[in-house]
N, C-alpha and C positions, 0 to 999 in steps of 0.2 A: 300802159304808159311807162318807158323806160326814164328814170331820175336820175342816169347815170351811179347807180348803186351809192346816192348821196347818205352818208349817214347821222342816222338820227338819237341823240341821246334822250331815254327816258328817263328821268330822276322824277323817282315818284316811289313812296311809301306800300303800297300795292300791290300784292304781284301779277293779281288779275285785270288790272289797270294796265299792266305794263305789257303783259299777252294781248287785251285790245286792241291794244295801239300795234301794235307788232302785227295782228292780224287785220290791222285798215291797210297798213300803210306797205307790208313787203310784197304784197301783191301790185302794186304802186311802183314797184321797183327801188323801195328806200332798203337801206340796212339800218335795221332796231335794233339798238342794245338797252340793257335795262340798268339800273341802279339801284337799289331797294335803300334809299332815303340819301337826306342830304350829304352825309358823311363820308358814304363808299360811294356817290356820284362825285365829290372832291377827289376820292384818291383816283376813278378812271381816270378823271381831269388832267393828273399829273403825267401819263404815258399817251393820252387817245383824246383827239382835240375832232369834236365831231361838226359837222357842216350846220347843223342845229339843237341844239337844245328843248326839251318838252320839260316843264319844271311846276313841278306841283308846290303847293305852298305849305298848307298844314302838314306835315312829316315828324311822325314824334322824338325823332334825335335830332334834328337839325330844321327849325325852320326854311321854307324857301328861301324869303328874302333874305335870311344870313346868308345860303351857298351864293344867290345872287350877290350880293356885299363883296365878297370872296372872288369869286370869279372876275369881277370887274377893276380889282385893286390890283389883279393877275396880269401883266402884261401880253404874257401870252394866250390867256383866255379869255381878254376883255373884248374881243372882234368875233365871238361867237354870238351867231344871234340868239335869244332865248324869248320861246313863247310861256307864257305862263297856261297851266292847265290846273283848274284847281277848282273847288264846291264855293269858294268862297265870293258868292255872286253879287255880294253890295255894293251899290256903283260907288261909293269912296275909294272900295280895293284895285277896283277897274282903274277910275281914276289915279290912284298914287302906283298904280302900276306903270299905264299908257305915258301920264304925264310928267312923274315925278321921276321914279325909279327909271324911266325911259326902254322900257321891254319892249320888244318889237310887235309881240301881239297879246292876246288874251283871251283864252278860249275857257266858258265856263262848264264845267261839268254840273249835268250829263250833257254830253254832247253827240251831235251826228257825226255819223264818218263824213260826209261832205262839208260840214263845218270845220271839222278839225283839217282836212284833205287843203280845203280853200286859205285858210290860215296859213299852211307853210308854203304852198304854192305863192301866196303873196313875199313871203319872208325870203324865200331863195328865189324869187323873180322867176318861177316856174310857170307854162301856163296853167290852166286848169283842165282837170283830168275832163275827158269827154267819156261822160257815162252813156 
């Protein structure tokens, strides 16, 4: 399935997390790039404005929902869509995620490659991959 080479930012603490995801999705035809935490996912921000966001939440320099806070006070980064991917699976966080903070998805780890795949296919209005 070609994506049109859409690119996808991962901002996640992790680095084997962030290989993962880079090995579901560029076979997919997405370009992955990574971030190793909230901090230096802010500074790509400032040059490289990617077609989605993957945003993990617990990060030990920079909580999620700070870079989220951030990004949205951003003019220029407030139209990026951002899925949250994160362990932190209590339906309150799902909740002040979907509803309050208004993220476009919510994907909890661990996850399948078909759930996270179905996720951004929903978020960029892509169909879904035909396995």
């Amino acid at each position: 399935m070609n994506n049109g080479g859409r690119h996808i930012l991962c901002i996640e603490d992790e680095p084997d997390m962030i290989e993962l995801i880079r090995l579901i999705l560029e076979p997919r035809g997405y370009k992955v790039s990574g971030a190793l935490g909230g901090k230096e996912g802010l500074e790509i921000l400032k040059d490289d404005y990617p077609d989605l966001i993957l945003l993990d939440l617990m990060m030990p320099d920079m909580d999620g929902w700070d870079v989220y806070k951030q990004m949205k006070a951003d003019p220029a980064l407030a139209n990026i869509p951002v899925i949250v991917v994160t362990a932190k699976a209590q339906s309150i966080d799902k909740v002040l995620g979907l509803h309050i903070a208004k993220v476009e998805d919510y994907v909890t780890k661990p996850f399948s490659p078909d759930d996270l795949v179905a996720s951004i296919s929903r978020v960029l209005g892509n169909s879904a991959p035909v396995q």
